[in-house]
gemmi code that builds the backbone of each chain (N, CA, C; Angstrom):
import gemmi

chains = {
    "A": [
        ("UNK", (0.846, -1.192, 0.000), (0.000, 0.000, 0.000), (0.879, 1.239, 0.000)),
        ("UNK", (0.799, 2.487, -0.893), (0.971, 3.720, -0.571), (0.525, 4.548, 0.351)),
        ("UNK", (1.504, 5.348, 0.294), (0.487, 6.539, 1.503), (1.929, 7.809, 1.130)),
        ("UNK", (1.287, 8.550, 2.095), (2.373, 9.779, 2.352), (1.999, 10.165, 3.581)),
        ("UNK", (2.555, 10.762, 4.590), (2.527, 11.432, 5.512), (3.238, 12.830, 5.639)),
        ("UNK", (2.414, 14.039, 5.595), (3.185, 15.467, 5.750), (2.980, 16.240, 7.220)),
        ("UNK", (4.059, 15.991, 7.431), (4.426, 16.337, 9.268), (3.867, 17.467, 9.239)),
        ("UNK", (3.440, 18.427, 8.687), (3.205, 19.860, 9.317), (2.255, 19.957, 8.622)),
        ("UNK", (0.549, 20.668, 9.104), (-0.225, 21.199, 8.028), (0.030, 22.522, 7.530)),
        ("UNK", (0.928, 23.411, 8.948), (1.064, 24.437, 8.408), (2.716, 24.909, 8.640)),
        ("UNK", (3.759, 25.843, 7.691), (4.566, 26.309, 8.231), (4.799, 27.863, 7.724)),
        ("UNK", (5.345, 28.453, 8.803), (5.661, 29.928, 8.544), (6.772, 30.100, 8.643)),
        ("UNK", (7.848, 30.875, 7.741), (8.982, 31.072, 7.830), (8.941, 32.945, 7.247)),
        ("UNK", (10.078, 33.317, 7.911), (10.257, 34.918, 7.223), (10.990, 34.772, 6.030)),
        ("UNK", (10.670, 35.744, 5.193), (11.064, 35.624, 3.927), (12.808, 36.028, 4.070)),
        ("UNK", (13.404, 35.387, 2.855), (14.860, 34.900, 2.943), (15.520, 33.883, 4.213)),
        ("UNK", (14.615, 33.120, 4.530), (14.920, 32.127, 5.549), (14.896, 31.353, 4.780)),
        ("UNK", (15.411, 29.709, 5.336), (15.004, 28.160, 4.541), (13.755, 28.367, 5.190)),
        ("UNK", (13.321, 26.970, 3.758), (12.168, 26.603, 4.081), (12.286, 24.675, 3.880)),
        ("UNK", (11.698, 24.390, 5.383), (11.889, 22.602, 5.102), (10.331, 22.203, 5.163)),
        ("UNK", (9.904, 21.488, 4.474), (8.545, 20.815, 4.168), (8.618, 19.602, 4.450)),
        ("UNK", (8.418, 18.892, 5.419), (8.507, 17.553, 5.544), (7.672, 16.321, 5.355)),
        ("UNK", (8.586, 15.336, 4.529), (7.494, 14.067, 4.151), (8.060, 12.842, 4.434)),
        ("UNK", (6.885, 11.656, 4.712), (7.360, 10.866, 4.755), (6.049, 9.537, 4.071)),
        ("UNK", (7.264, 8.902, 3.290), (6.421, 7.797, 2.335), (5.788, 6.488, 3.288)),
        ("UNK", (5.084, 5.600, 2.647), (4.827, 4.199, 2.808), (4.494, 4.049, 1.343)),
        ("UNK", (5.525, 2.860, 0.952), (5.168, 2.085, -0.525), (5.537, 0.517, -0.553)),
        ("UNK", (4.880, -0.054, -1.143), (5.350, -1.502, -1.323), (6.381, -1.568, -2.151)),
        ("UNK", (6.018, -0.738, -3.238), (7.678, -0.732, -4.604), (8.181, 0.138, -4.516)),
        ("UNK", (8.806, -0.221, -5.576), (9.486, 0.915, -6.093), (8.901, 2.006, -6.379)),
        ("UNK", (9.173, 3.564, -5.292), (8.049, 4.756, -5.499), (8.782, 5.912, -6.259)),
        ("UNK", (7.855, 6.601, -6.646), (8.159, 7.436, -7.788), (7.863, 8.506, -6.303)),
        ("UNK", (8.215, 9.503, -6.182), (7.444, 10.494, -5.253), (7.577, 11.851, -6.016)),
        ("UNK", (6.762, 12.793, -5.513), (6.741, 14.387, -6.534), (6.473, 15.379, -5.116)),
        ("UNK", (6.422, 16.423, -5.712), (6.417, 17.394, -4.756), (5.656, 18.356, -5.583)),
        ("UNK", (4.111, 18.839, -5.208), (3.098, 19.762, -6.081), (3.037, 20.866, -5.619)),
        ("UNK", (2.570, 22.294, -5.948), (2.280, 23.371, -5.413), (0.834, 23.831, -6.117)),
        ("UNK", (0.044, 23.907, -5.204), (-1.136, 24.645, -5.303), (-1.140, 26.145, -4.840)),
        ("UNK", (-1.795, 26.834, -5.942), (-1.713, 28.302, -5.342), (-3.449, 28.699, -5.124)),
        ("UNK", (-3.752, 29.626, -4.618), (-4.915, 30.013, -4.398), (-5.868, 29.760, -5.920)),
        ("UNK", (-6.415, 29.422, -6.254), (-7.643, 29.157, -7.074), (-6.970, 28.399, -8.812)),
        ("UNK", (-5.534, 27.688, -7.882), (-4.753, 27.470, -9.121), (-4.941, 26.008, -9.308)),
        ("UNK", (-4.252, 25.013, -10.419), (-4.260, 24.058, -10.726), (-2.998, 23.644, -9.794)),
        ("UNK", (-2.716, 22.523, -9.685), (-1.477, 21.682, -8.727), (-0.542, 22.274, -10.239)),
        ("UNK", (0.972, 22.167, -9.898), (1.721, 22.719, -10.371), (3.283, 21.750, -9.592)),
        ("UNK", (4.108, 20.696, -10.598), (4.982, 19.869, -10.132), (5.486, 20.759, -9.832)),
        ("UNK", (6.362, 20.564, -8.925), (8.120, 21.391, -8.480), (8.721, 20.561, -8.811)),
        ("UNK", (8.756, 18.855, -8.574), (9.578, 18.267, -8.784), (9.801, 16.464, -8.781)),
        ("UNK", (10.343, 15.956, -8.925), (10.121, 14.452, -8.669), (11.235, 13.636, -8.819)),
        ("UNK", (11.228, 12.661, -7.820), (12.228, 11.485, -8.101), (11.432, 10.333, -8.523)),
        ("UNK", (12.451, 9.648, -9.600), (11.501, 8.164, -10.226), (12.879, 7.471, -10.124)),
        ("UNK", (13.886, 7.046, -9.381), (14.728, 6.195, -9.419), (16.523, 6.516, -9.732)),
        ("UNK", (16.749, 7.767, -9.940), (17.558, 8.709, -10.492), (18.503, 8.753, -9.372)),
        ("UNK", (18.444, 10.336, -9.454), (19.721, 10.685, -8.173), (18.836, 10.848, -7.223)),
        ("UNK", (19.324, 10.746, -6.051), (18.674, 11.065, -4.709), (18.386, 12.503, -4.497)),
        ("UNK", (19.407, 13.190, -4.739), (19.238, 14.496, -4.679), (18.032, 15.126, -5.659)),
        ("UNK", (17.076, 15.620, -5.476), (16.247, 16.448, -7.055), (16.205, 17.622, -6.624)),
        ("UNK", (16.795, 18.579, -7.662), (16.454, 19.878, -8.164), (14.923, 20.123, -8.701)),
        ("UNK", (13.974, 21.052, -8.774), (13.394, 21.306, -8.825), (13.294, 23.254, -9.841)),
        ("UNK", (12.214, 23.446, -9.778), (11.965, 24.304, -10.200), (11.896, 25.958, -8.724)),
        ("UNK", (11.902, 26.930, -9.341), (11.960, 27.745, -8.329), (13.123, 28.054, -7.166)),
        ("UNK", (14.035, 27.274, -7.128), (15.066, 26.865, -6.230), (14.762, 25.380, -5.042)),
        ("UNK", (13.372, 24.980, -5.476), (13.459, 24.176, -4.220), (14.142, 22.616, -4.743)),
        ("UNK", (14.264, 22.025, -3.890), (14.838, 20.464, -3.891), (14.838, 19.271, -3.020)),
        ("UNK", (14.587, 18.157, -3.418), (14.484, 17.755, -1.901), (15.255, 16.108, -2.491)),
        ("UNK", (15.271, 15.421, -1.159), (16.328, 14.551, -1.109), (15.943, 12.946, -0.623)),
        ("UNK", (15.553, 12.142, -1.454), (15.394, 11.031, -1.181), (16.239, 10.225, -0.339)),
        ("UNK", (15.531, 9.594, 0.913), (16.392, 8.809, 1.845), (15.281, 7.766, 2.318)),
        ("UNK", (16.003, 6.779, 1.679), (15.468, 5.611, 1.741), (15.115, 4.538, 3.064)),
        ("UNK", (16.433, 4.949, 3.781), (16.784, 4.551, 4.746), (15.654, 5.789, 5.923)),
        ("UNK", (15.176, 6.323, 5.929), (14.698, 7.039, 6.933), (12.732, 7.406, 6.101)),
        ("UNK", (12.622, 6.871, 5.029), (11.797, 6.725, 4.187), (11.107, 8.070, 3.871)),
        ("UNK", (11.789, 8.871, 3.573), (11.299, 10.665, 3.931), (11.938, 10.855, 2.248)),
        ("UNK", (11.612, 12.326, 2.165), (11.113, 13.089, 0.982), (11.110, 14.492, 1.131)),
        ("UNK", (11.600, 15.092, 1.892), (11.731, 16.382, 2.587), (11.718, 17.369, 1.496)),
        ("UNK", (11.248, 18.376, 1.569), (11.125, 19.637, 0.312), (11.706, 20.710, 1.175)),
        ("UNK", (12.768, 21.075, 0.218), (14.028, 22.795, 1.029), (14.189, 23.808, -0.275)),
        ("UNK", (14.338, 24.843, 0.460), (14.722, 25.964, -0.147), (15.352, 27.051, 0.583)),
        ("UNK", (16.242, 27.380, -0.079), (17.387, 28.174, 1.233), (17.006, 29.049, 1.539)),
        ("UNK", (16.188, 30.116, 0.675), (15.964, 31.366, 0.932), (14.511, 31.866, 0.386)),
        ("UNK", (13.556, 31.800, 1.518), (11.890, 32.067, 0.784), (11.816, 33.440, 0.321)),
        ("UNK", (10.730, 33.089, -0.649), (10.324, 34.382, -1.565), (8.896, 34.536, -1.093)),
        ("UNK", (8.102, 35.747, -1.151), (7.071, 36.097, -0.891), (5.941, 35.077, -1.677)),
        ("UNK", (5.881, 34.955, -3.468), (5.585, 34.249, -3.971), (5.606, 32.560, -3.717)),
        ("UNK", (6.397, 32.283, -2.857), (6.025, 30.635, -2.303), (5.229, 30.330, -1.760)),
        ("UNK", (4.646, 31.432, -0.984), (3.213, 31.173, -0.007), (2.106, 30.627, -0.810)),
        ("UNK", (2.068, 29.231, -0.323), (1.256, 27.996, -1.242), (0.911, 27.268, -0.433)),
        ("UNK", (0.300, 26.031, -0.657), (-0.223, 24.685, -0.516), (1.006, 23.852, -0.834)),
        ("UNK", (1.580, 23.040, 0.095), (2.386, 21.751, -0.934), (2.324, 20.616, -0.731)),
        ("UNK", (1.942, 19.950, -1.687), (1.586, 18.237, -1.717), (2.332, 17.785, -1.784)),
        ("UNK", (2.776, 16.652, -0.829), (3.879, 15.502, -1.653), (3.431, 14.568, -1.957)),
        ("UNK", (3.546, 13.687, -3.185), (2.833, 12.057, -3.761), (3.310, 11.171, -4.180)),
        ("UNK", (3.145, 10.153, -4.030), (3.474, 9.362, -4.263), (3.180, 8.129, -5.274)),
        ("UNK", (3.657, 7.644, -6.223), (3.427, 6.581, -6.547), (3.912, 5.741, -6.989)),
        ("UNK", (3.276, 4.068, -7.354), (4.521, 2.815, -7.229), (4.572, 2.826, -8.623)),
        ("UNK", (5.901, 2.955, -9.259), (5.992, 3.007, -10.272), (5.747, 1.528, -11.431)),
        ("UNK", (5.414, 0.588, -10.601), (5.679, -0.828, -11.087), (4.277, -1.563, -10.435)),
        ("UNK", (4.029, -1.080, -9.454), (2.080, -1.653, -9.199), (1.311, -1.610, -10.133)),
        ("UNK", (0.272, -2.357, -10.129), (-0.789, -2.739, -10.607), (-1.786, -1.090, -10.680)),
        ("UNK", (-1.571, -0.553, -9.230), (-2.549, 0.975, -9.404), (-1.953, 1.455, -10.551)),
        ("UNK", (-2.896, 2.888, -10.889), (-1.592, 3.540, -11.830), (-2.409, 4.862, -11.286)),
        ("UNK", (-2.088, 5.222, -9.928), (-2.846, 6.621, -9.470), (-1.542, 7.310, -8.880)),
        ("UNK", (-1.895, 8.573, -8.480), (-1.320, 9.291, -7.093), (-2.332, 9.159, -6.069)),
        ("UNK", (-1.220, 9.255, -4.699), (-1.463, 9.287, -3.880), (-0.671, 10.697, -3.257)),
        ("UNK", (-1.510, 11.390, -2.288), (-1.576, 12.956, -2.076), (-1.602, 12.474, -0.676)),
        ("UNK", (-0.275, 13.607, -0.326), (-0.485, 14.059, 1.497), (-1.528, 14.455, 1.936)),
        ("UNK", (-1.473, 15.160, 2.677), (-2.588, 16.058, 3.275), (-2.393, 17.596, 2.949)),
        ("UNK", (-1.077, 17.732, 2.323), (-0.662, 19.430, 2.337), (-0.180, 20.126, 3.313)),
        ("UNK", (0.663, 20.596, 3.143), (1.246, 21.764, 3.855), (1.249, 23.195, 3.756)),
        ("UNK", (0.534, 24.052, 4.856), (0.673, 25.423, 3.833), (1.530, 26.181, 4.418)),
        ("UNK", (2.274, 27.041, 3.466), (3.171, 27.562, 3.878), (3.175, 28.993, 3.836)),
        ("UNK", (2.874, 29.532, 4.472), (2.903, 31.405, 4.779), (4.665, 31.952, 4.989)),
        ("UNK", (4.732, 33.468, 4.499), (5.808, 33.549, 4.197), (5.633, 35.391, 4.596)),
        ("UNK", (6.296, 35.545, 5.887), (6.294, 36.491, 6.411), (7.127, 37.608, 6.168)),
        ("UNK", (6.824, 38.612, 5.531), (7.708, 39.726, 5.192), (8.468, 40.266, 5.960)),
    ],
    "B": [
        ("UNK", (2.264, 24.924, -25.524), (1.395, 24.033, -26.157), (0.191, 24.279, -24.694)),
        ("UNK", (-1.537, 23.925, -25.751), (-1.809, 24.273, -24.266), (-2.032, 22.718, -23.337)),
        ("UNK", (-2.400, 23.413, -21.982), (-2.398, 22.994, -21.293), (-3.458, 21.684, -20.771)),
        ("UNK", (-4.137, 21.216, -19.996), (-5.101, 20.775, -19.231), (-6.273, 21.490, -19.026)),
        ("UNK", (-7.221, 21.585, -20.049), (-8.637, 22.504, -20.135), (-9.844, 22.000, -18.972)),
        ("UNK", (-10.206, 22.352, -17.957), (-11.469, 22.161, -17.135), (-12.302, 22.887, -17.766)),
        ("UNK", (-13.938, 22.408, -18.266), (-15.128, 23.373, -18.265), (-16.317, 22.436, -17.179)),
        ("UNK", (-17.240, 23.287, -16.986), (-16.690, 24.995, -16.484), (-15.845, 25.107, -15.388)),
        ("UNK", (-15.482, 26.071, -14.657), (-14.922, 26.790, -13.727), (-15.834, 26.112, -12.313)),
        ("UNK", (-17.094, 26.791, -12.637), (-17.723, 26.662, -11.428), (-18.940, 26.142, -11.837)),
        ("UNK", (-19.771, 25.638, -10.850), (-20.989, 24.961, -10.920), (-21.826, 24.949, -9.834)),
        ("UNK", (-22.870, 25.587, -10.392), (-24.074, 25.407, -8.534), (-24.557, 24.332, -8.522)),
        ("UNK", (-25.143, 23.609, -8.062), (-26.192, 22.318, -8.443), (-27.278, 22.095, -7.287)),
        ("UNK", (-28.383, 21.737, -7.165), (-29.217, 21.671, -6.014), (-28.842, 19.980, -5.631)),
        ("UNK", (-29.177, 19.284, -4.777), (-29.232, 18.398, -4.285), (-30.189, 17.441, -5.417)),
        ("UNK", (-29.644, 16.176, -5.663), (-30.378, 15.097, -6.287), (-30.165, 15.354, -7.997)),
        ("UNK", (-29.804, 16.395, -8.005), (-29.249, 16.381, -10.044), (-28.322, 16.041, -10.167)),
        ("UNK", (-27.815, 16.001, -11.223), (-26.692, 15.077, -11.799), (-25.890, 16.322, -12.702)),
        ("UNK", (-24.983, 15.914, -12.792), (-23.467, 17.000, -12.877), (-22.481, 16.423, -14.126)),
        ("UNK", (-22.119, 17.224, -15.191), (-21.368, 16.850, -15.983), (-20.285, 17.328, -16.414)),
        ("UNK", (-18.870, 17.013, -15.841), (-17.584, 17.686, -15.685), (-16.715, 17.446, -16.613)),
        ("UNK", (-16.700, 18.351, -17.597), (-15.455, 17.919, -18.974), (-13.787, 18.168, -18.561)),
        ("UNK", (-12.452, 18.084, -19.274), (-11.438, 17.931, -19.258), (-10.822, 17.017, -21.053)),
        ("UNK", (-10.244, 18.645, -20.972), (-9.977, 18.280, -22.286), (-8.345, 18.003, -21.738)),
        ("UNK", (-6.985, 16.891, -22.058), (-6.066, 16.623, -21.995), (-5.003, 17.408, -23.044)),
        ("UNK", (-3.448, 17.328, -22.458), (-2.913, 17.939, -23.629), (-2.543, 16.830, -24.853)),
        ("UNK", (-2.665, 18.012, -25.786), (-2.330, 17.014, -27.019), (-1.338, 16.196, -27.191)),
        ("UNK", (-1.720, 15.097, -27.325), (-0.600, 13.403, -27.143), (-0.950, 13.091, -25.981)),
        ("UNK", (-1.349, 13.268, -24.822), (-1.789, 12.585, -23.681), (-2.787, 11.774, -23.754)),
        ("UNK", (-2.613, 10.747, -23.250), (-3.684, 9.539, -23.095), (-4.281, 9.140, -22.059)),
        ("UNK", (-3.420, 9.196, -21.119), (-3.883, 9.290, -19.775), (-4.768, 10.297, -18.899)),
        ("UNK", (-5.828, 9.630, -18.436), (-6.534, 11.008, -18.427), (-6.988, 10.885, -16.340)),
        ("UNK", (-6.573, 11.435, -15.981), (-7.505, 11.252, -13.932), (-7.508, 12.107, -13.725)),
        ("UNK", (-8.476, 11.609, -12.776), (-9.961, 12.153, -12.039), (-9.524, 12.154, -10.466)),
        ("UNK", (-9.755, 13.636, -10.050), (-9.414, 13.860, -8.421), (-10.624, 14.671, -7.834)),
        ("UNK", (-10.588, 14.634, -6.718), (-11.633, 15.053, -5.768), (-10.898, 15.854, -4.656)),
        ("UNK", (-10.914, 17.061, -4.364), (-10.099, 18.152, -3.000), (-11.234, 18.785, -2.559)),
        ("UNK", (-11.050, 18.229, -1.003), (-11.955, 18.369, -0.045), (-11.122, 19.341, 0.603)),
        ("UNK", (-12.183, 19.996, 1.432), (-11.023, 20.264, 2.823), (-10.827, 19.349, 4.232)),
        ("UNK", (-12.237, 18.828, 4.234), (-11.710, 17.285, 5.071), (-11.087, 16.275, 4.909)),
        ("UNK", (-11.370, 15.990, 3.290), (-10.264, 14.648, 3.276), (-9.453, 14.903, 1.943)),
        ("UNK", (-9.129, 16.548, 2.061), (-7.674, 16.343, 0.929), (-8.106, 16.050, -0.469)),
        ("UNK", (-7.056, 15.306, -1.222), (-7.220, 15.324, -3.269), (-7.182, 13.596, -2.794)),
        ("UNK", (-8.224, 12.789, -3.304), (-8.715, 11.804, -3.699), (-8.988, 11.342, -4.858)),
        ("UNK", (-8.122, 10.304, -5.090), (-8.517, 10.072, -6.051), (-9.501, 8.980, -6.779)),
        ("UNK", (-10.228, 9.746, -7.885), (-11.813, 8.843, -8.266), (-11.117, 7.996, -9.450)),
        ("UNK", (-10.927, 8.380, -10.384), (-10.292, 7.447, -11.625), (-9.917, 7.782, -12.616)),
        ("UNK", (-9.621, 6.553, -13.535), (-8.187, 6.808, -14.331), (-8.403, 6.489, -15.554)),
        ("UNK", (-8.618, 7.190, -16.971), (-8.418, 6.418, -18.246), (-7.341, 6.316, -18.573)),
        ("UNK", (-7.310, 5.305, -19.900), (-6.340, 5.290, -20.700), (-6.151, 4.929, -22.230)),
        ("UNK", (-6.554, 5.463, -22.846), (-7.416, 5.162, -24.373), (-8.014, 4.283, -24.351)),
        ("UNK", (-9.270, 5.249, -23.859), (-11.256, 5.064, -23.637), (-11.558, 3.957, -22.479)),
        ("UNK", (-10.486, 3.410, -22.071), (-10.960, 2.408, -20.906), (-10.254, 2.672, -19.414)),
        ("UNK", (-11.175, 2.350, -18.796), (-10.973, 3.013, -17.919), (-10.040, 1.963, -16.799)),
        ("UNK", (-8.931, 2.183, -16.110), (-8.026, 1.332, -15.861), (-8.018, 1.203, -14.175)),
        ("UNK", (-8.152, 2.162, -13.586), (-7.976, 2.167, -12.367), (-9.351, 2.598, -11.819)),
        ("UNK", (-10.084, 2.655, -10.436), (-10.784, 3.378, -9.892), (-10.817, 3.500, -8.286)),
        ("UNK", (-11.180, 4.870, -7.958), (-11.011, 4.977, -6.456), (-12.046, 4.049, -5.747)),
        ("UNK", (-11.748, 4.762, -4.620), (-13.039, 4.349, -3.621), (-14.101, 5.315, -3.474)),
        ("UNK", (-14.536, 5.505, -4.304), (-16.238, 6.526, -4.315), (-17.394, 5.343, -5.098)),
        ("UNK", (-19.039, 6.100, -4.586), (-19.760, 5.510, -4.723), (-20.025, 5.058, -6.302)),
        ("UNK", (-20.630, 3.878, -7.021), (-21.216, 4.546, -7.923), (-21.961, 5.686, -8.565)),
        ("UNK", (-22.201, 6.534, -7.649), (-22.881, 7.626, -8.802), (-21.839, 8.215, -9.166)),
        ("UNK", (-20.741, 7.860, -9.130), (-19.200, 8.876, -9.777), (-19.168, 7.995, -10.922)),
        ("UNK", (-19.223, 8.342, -11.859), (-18.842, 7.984, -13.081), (-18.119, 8.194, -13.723)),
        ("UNK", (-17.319, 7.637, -15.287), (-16.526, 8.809, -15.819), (-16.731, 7.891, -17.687)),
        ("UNK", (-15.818, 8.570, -18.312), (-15.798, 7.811, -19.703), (-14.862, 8.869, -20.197)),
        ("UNK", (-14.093, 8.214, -21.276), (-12.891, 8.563, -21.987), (-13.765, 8.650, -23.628)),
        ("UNK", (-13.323, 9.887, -24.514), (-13.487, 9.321, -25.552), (-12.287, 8.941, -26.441)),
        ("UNK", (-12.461, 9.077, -28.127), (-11.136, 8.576, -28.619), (-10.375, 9.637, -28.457)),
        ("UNK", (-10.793, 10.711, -28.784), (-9.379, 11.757, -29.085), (-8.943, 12.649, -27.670)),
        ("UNK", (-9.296, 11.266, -26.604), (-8.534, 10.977, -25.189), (-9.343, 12.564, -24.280)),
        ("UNK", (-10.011, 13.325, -24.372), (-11.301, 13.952, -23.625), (-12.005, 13.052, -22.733)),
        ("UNK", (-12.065, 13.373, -21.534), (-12.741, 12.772, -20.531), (-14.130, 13.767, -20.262)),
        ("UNK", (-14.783, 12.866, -19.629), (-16.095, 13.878, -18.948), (-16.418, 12.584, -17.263)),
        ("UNK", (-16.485, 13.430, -16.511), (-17.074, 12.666, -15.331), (-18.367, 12.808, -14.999)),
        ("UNK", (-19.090, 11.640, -14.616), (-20.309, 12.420, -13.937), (-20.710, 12.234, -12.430)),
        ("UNK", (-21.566, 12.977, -12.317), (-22.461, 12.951, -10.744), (-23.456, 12.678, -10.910)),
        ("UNK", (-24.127, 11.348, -10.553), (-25.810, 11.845, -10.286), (-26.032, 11.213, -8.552)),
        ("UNK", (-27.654, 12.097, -8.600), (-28.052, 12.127, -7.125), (-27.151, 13.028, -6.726)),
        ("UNK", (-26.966, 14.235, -6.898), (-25.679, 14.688, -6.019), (-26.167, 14.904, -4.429)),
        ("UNK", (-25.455, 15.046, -3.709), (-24.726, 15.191, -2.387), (-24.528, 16.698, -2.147)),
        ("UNK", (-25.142, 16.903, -0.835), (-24.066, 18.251, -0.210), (-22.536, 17.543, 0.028)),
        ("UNK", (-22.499, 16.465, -0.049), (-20.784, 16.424, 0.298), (-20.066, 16.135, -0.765)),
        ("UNK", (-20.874, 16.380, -2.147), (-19.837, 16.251, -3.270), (-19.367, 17.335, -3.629)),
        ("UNK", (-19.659, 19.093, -2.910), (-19.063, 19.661, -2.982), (-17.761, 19.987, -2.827)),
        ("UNK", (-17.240, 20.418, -3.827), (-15.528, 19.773, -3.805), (-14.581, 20.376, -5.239)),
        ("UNK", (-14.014, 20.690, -5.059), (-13.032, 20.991, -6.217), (-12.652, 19.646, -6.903)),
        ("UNK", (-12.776, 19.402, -8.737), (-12.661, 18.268, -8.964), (-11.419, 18.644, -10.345)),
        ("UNK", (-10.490, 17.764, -9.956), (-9.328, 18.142, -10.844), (-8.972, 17.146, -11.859)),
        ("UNK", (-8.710, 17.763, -12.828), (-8.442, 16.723, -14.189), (-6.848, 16.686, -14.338)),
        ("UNK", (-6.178, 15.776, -14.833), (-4.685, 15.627, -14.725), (-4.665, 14.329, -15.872)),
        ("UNK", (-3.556, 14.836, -17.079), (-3.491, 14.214, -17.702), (-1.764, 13.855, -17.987)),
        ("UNK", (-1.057, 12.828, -18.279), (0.227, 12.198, -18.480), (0.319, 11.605, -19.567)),
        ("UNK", (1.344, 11.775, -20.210), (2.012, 11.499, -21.681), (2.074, 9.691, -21.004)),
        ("UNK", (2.876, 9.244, -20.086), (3.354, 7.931, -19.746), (2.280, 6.941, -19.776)),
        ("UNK", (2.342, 5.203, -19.721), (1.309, 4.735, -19.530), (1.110, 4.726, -18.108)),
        ("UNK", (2.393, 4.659, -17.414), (2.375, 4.692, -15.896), (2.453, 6.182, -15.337)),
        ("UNK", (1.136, 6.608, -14.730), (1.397, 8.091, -14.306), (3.111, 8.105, -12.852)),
        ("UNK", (3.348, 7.162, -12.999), (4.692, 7.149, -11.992), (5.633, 7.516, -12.174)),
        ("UNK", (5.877, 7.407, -13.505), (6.748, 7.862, -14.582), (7.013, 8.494, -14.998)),
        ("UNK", (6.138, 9.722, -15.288), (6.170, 10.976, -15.278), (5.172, 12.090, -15.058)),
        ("UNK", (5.461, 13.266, -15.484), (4.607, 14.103, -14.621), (3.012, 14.448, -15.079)),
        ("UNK", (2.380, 13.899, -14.088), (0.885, 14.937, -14.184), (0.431, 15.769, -14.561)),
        ("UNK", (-0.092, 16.645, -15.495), (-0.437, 17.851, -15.455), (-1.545, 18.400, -15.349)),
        ("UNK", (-1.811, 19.282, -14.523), (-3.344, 19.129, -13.822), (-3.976, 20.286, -14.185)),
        ("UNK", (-5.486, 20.186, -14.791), (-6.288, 21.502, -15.349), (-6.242, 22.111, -13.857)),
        ("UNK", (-7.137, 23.122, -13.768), (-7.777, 24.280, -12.487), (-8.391, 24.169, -11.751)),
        ("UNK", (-9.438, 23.138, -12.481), (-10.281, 22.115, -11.588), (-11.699, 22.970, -12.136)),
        ("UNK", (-12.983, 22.578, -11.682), (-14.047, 23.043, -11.484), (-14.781, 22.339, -9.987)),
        ("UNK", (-14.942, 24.017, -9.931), (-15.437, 23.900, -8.288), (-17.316, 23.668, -8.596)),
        ("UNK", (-17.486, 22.233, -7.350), (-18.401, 22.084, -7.712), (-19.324, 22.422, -6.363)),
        ("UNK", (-20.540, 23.292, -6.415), (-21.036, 23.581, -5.065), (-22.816, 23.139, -5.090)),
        ("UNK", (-22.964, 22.325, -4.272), (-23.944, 21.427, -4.183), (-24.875, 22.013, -2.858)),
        ("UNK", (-26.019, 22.747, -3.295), (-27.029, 23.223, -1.971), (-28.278, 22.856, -1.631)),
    ],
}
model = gemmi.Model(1)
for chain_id, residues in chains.items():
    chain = gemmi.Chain(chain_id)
    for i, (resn, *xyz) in enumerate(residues, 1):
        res = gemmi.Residue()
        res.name, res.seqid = resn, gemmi.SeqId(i, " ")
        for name, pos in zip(("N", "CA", "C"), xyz):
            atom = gemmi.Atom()
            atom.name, atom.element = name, gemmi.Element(name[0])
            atom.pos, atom.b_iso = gemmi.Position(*pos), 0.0
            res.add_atom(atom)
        chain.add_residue(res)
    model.add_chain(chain)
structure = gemmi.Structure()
structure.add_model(model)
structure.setup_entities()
């Protein structure tokens, strides 16, 4: 079974601070995981994804986050927030080699971004 | 190239009618799913084409319906609606056969409000 778990529903950071988004998987296979951004009345929007690659993923916007297998997490960073990040962020998951062929969605995190 | 088309935007509906939600995919996409964003239980997902058949499905009742046609356009439906099918319903379509594989791309959604 899949799942995701996102430790925080909400986080606030001041702008030009990091920002850490934290996730953590459950998969039977081999998981593909992504990292989405929803903006106010917007469509989901990837930042980014690992499907088996490097551990490390770059992303769009500056963010990135870092597959660890061993601690089964998915963490989403960015060194220095911008006003414009203040979003929704999903992390998802899915088995790239199961029988499903869906995503599976955290719960979201929102992230406010204090001037 | 464009994008992931939702019509309409928005939708009123009274209780007990039935609801018809288009999503046009981008061109070459075949893959076509169906999501549900609550604010109680998050983006759920209802189901999945994949040239015209439908491959996967969530856990919602039958009155969620959906159908693919050929030139890979989805439409979902509602009948009997629900005050609790009010819900933002998002269309997301993928070039891959396995949405694991690569990325989603998700229309705006149409918000659906049921009174």
């Amino acid at each position: 079974a899949q799942s995701v778990t996102q430790l925080d529903s909400h986080v606030s950071v001041s702008e030009g601070t990091p920002v850490l988004l934290r996730c953590n998987y459950s998969s039977s296979y081999s998981p593909s995981l992504f990292w989405y951004v929803q903006h106010p009345n917007k469509g989901l929007q990837l930042l980014l994804k690992y499907t088996s690659a490097a551990t490390l993923v770059k992303g769009i916007n500056g963010f990135e986050a870092e597959f660890k297998k061993s601690e089964t997490s998915f963490h989403l960073t960015k060194p220095s927030a911008h006003m414009s990040d203040a979003a929704e962020y999903f992390c998802v998951v899915s088995d790239r080699f199961a029988g499903a062929n869906n995503l599976f969605f955290g719960t979201g995190t929102r992230l406010t971004v204090i001037p | 190239k464009a994008g992931v088309t939702q019509t309409p935007r928005y939708l009123i509906k009274t209780r007990g009618q039935q609801v018809t939600l288009s999503c046009s995919p981008i061109s070459g996409h075949r893959s076509v799913s169906w999501y549900q964003q609550t604010p109680g239980q998050g983006l759920q997902f209802l189901f999945e084409y994949f040239s015209e058949t439908q491959r996967n499905k969530g856990n919602f009742p039958g009155r969620f319906s959906g159908r693919q046609f050929s030139n890979s356009r989805s439409e979902m439906n509602v009948s009997t609606l629900e005050l609790g099918d009010s819900a933002l319903y998002l269309c997301a379509s993928s070039l891959a056969v396995r949405v694991g594989n690569t990325e989603a791309f998700f229309g705006q959604g149409t918000r659906l409000t049921v009174v």
